[in-house]
C-alpha positions in Angstrom: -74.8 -30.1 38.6 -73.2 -32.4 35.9 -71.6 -31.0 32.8 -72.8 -32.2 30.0 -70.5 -34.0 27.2 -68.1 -31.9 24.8 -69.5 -32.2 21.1 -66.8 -34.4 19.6 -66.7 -32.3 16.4 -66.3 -29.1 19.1 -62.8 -30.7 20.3 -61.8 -31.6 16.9 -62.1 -27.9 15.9 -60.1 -26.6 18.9 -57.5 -28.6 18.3 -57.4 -27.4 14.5 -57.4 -23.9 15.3 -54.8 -24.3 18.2 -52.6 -26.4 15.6 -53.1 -23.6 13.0 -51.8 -21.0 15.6 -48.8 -22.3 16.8 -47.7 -22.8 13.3 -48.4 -19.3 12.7 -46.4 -18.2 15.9 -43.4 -21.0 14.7 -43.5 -18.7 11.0 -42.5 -15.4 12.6 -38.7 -15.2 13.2 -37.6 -14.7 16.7 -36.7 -11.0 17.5 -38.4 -9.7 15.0 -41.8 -7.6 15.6 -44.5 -8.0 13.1 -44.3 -4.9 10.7 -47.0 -2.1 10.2 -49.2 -2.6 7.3 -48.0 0.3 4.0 -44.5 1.0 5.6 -41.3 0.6 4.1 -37.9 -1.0 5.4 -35.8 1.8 7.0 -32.7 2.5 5.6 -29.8 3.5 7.0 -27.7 6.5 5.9 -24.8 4.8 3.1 -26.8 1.1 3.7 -29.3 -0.3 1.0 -32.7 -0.8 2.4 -32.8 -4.8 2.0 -29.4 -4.6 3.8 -30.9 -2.6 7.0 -33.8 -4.9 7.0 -32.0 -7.9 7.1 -33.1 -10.1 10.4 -31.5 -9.8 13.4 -28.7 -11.7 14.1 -27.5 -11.5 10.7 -24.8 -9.7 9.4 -25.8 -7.5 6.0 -23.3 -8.1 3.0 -22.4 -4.9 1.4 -20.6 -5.2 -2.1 -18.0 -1.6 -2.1 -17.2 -0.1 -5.3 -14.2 -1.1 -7.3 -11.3 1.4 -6.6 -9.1 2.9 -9.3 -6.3 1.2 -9.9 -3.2 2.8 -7.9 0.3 2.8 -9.4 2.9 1.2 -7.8 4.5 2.8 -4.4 6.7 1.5 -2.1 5.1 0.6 1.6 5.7 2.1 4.7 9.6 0.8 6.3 9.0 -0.1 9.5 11.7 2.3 11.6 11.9 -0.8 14.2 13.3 -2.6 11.5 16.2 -0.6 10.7 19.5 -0.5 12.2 20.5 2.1 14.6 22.6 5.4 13.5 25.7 4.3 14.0 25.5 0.6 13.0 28.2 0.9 10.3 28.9 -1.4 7.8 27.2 -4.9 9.9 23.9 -2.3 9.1 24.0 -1.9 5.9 22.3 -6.0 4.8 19.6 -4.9 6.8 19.0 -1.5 4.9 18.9 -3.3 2.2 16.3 -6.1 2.9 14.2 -3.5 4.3 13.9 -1.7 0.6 13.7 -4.9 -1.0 10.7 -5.9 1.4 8.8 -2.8 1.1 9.3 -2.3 -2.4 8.9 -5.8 -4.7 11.2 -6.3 -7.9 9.1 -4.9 -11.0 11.9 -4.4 -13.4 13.9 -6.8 -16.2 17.2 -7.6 -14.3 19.2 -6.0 -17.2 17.3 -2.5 -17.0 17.8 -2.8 -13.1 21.3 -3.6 -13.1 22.0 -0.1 -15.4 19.9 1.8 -13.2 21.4 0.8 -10.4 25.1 1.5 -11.8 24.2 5.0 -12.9 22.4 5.7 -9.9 24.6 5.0 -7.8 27.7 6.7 -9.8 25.7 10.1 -10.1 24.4 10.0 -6.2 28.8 9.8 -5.6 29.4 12.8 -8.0 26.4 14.5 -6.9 27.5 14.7 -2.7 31.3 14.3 -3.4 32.0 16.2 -6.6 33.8 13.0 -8.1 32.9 12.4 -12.1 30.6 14.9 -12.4 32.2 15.6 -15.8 29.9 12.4 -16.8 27.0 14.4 -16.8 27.1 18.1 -17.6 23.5 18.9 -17.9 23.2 17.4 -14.7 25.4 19.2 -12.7 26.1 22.1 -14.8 25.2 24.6 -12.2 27.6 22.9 -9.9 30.7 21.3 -11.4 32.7 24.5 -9.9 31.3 23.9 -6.7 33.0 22.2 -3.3 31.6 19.0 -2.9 29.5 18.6 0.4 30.9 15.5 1.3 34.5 13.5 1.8 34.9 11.2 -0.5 36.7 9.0 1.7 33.9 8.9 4.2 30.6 8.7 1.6 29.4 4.5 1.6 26.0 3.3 0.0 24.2 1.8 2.2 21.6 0.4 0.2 20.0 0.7 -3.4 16.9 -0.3 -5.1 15.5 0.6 -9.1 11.7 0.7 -9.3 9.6 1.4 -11.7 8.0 4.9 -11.5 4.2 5.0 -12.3 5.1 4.0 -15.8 7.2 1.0 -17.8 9.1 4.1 -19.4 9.8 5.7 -16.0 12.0 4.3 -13.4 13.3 5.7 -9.6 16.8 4.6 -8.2 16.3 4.6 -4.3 19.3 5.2 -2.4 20.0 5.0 1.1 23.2 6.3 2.1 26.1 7.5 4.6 29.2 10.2 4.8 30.4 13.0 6.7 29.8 16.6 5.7 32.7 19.5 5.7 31.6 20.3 9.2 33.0 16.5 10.4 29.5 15.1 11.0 29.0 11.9 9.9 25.4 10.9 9.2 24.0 7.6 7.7 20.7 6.4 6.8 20.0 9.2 3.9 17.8 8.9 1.1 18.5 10.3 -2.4 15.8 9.6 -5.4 17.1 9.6 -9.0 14.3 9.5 -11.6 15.3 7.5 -14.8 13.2 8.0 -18.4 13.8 5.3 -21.2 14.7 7.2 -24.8 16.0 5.7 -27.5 19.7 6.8 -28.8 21.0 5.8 -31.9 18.7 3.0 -32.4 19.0 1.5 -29.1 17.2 2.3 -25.5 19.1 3.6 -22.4 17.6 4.8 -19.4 18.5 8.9 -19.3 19.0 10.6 -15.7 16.7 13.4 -14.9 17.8 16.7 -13.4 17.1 17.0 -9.7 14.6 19.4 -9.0 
């Protein structure tokens, strides 16, 4: 039995509809499964819904919320970065340039230069008893009593002046060595004096604060 001939016009329309379907099939993005007609995006818990519908393969961009700005702090000192107990004097550079890294300049050179000077003269009379008469409302509950440590064996290790949440507020990190009246010698302690800036006789000066 002979077939007969195809209608021209019939292959002409196949190969319309077979062109129309594989464009249809080339539209629909790999991966992704055709979605149910009258359903929404699902949206994960703490993701917008256009995020979690977002093809596969690609990553959704999520915009956070602006934080609060955060006063200034000083970052963590890496302990592996400090000398050993012990290290003496040769130590002491790298005490220093550990503050200095953690904790960024943030002061005029001036103020930081007088905090630093009175820091460091009121951490000496506060551990060794020497000029305490400087500041009576600082050490007023103590001026008659034994210092805790030899003068002769106290040494500042290192020292840094900050700023301290405020322009008007300023902290004088100390790092520091000595040995108390038992004979044990300890380095590597840390003594915070907080600094406010008042105005005397017409001119600013940083004022100590009593240790709480």
């Amino acid at each position: 039995m002979t077939t007969p001939p195809r209608s021209p016009r019939l292959l002409v329309l196949s190969t319309v509809v077979l062109a129309v379907c594989g464009v249809a099939l080339l539209a629909v993005p790999h991966g992704q499964e055709q979605q149910a007609p009258g359903s929404s995006p699902v949206s994960v818990t703490g993701v917008p819904s256009s995020a979690a519908a977002a093809p596969a393969g690609i990553a959704p961009t999520i915009e956070a919320a602006p934080s609060k700005p955060r006063a200034a702090s000083p970052s963590p000192v890496v302990p592996s970065a400090l000398p050993p107990h012990g290290e003496g004097t040769a130590g002491d550079r790298t005490v220093q340039e550990a503050l200095e890294g953690a904790w960024p300049a943030d002061l005029p050179a001036t103020d930081e230069r007088e905090l630093l000077a009175t820091g460091r003269a009121l951490l000496r009379a506060d551990v060794t008893g020497v000029g305490r008469e400087k500041w009576p409302e600082i050490f007023r509950h103590s001026a008659a009593g034994s210092p805790a440590f030899a003068a002769a064996r106290f040494r500042i290790q290192a020292a840094i002046a900050r700023q301290d949440g405020r322009p008007n507020r300023a902290v004088v990190h100390l790092v520091w060595a000595g040995m108390d009246r038992g004979g044990t010698f300890t380095d590597l302690r840390v003594t915070d004096w907080h600094f406010t800036r008042t105005t005397t006789k017409g001119a600013p000066a940083w004022t100590p604060q009593p240790r709480t």
